[in-house]
C-alpha positions in Angstrom: 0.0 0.0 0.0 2.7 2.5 1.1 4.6 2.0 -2.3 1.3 3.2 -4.7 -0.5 5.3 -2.1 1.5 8.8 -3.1 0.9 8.0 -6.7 -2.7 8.6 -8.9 -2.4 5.0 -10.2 -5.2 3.4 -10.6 -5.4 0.1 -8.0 -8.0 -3.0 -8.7 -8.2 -4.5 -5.2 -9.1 -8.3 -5.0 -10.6 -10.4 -2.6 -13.6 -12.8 -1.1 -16.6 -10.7 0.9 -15.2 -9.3 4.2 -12.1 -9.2 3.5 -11.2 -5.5 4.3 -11.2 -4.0 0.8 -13.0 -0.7 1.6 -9.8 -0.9 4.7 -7.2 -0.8 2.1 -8.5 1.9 0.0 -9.1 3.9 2.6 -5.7 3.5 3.4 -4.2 4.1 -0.2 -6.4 7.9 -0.2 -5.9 8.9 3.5 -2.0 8.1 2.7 -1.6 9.9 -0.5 -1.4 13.8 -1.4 -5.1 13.7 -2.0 -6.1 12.8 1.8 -7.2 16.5 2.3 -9.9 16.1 -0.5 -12.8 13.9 -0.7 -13.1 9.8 -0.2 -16.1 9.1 -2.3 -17.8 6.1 -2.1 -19.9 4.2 -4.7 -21.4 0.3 -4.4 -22.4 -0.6 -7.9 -24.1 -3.8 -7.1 -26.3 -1.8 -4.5 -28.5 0.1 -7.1 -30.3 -0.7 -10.3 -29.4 -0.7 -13.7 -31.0 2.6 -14.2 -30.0 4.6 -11.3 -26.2 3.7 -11.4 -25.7 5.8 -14.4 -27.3 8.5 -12.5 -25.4 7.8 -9.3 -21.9 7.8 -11.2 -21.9 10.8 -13.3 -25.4 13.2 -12.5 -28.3 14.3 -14.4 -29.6 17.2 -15.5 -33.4 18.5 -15.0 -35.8 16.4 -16.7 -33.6 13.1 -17.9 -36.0 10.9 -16.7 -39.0 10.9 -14.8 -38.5 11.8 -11.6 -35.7 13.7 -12.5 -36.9 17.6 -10.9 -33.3 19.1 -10.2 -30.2 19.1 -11.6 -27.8 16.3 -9.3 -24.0 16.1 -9.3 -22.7 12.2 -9.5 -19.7 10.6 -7.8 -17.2 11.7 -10.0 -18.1 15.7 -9.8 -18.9 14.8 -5.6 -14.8 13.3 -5.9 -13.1 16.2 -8.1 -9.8 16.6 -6.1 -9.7 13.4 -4.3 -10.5 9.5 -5.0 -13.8 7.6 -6.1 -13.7 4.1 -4.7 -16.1 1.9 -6.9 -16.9 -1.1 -5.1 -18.2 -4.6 -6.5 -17.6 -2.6 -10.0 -18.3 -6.1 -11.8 -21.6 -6.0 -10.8 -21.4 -2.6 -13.5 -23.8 -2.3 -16.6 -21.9 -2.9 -19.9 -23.5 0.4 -21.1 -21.9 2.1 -18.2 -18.9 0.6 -17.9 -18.4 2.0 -21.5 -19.2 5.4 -20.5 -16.6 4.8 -17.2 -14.2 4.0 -19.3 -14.2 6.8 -21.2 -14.3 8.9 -18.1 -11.1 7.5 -17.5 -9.2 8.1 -20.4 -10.0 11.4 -21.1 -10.9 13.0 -17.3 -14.3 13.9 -18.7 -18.0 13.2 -18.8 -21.6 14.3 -19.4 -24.2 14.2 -16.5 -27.4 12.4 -18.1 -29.4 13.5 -20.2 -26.5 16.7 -20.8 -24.0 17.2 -23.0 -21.8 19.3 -21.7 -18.8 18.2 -21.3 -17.3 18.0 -17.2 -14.1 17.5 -16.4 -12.8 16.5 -13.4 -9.3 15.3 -11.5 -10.2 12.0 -9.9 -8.3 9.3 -8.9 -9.9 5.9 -9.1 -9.9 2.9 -7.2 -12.1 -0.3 -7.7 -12.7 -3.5 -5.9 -14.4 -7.2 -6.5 -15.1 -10.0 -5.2 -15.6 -11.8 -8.7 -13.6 -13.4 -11.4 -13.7 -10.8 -13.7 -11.1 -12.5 -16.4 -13.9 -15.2 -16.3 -16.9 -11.8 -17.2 -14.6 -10.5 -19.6 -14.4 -14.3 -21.1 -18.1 -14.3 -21.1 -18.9 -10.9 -22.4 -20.0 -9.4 -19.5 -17.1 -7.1 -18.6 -15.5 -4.9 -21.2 -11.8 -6.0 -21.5 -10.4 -2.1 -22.4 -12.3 -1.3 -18.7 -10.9 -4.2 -17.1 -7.0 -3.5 -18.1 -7.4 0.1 -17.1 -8.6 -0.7 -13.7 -5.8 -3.3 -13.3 -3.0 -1.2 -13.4 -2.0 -2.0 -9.7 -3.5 -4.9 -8.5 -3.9 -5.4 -4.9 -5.0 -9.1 -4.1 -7.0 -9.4 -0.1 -6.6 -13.0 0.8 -9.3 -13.9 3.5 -8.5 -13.2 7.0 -7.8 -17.3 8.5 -4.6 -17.0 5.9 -3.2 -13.9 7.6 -3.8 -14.1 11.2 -0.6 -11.6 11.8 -3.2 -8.7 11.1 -5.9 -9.9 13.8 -4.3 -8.3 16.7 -3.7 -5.2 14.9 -7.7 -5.4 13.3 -9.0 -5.9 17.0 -6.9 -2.4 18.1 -8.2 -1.1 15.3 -11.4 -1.6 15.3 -11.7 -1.3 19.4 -10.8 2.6 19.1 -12.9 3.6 16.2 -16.2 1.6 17.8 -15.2 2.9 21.5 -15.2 6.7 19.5 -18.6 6.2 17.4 -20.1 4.5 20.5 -18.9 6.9 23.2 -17.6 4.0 25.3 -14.1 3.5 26.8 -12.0 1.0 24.9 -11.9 -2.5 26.7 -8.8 -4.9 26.2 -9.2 -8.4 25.6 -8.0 -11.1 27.9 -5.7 -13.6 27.0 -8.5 -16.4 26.5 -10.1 -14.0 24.1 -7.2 -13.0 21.6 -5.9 -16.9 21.5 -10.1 -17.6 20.5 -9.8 -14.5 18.1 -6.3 -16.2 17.1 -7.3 -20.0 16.1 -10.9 -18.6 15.1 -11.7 -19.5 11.3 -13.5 -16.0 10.6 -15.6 -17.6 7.8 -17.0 -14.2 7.6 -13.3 -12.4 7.5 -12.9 -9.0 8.4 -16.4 -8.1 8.7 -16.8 -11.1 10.8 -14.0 -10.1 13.0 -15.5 -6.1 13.3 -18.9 -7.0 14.1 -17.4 -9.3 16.9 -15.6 -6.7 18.7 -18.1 -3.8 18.4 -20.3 -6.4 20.0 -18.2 -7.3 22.4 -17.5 -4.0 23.4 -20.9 -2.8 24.0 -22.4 -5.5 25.4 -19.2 -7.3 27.6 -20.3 -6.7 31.4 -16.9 -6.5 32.7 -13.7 -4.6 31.9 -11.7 -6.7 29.9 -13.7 -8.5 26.7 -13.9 -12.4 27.1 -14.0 -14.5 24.8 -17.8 -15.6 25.9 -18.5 -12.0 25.3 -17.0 -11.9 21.4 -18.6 -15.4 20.4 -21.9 -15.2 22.2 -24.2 -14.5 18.9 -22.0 -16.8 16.7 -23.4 -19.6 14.9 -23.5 -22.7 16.5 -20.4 -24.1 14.7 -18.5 -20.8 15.7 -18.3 -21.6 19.0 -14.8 -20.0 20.7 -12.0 -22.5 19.3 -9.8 -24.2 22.0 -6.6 -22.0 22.7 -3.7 -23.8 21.8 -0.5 -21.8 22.7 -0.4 -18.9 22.2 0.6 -15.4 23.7 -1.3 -14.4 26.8 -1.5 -10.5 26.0 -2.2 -8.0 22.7 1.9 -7.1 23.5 3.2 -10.6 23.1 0.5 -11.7 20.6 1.6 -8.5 18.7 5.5 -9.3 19.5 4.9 -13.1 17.6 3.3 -12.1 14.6 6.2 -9.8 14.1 8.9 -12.6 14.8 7.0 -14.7 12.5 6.9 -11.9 9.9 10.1 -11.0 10.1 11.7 -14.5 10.3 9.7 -15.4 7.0 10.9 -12.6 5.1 14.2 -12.9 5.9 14.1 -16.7 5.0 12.7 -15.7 1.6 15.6 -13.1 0.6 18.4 -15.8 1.9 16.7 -18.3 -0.3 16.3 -16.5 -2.9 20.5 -15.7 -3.3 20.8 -19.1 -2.0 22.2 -18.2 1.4 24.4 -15.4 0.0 24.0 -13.0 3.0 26.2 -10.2 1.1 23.4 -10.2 -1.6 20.5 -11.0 0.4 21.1 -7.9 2.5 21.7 -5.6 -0.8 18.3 -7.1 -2.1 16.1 -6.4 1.0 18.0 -2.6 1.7 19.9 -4.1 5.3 23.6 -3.7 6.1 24.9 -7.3 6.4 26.1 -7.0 10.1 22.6 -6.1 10.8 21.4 -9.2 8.7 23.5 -11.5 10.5 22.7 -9.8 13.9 18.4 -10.9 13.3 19.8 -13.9 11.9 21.4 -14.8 15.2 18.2 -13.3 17.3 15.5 -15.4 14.8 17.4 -18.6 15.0 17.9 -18.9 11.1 21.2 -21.1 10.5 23.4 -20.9 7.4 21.3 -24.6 6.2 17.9 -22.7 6.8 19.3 -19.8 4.5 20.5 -22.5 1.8 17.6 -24.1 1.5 15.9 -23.8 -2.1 12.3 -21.6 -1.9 9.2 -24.2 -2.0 
């Protein structure tokens, strides 16, 4: 994220339902140069085939029935800032046509105008679909779908990167306990290593609606883990802990060993345990290299070993 989110490149973020991609692209607009403008927000599988035209670029006075003022869309609502266009596969051919060309030449007409509007809007889309499969099948305009993919940012669903739940839960406590009004509540120990081995079927949304839950409704000080699993489906019940760290510090403290262990591991194996070149490759003076290697327990066979 931090290497595109000070450019105007246009990002195509992938991944299941829940997975946090609204997360991320607020995260690529609130870290670039445009974070002082608007965050505009548009879900085109939420409105019909005749209002998203409507919705994206305005109308004038009297383009359809119903129609008794002149409206500004997204894009004009964006001008200065980003328009994030999520599940933009569920998008009408005969819009994405007229998207496109928004695109290319930083210009539209509101409907039923034609007066051309031009506007300075970065764009970011997301999906949860196979849209190489829609373009296939004629659904999804193939021009559209390469100018969307410029950068593509693939979400993978939250059971396959567990590192980010501790970080999620801190996350998400603050911003419920400010909406809410409330004081933010820690979790105990039983309650992170549930939240840790839990298989989040419902991903990041899963994991949100949990702890604003939790937080309003836990009776005590500290959130339990009886308090974050209590509405879960029967087959969600609170996993067994198996071992794991007994605060957010230490959980926190693992996934970064873990992170940083793995990463290492991969630049090593990648030169084939040259240290000189692993360290060029990854931006680390090779004394300091050798130091982590020493303090993650990575020996010179671990480094040698060829990448699965």
């Amino acid at each position: 994220i931090d290497k595109i989110a000070d450019t105007d490149v246009t990002v195509l973020i992938r991944g299941a339902s829940g997975t946090g991609k609204e997360l991320v692209a607020n995260a690529l607009h609130y870290r670039s140069p445009r974070r002082a403008k608007p965050l505009v927000k548009m879900n085109c599988a939420a409105l019909s085939q005749e209002l998203v035209e409507s919705e994206l670029f305005g109308h004038e006075r009297g383009a359809f029935t119903g129609a008794i003022a002149r409206r500004e869309g997204k894009f004009e609502a964006a001008d200065g800032g980003t328009l994030f266009l999520d599940e933009v596969g569920d998008m009408p051919l005969d819009t994405q046509a007229k998207l496109l060309r928004a695109i290319q030449e930083k210009e539209f007409e509101r409907v039923g105008g034609n007066t051309a509007i031009r506007v300075d809007v970065r764009l970011i889309a997301a999906t949860n679909q196979d849209l190489e499969g829609a373009v296939r099948a004629g659904r999804f305009r193939e021009d559209l779908y390469y100018r969307l993919r410029v950068v593509e940012l693939a979400i993978p669903p939250l059971a396959e990167r567990r590192e980010d739940i501790p970080l999620l839960i801190d996350h998400f406590l603050k911003d419920a306990a400010k909406r809410f009004g409330r004081e933010v509540k820690p979790l105990t120990g039983e309650a992170l290593r549930a939240c840790q081995t839990h298989p989040w079927k419902g991903n990041v949304r899963e994991l949100r609606s949990a702890v604003e839950q939790a937080l309003l409704l836990a009776p005590g000080p500290e959130i339990t883990a009886t308090d974050l699993f209590t509405n879960a489906p029967a087959d969600a019940s609170p996993p067994s802990p198996a071992a794991a760290p007994a605060s957010f510090r230490e959980a926190k403290e693992r996934v970064v060993e873990t992170f940083e262990r793995d990463y290492l591991l991969d630049a090593l194996r990648r030169h084939g345990g040259n240290i000189t070149k692993a360290a060029e490759d990854i931006g680390m003076h090779r004394q300091n290299l050798q130091q982590k290697m020493r303090e993650l327990g990575i020996s010179a066979e671990d480094a040698s070993k060829k990448p699965a």
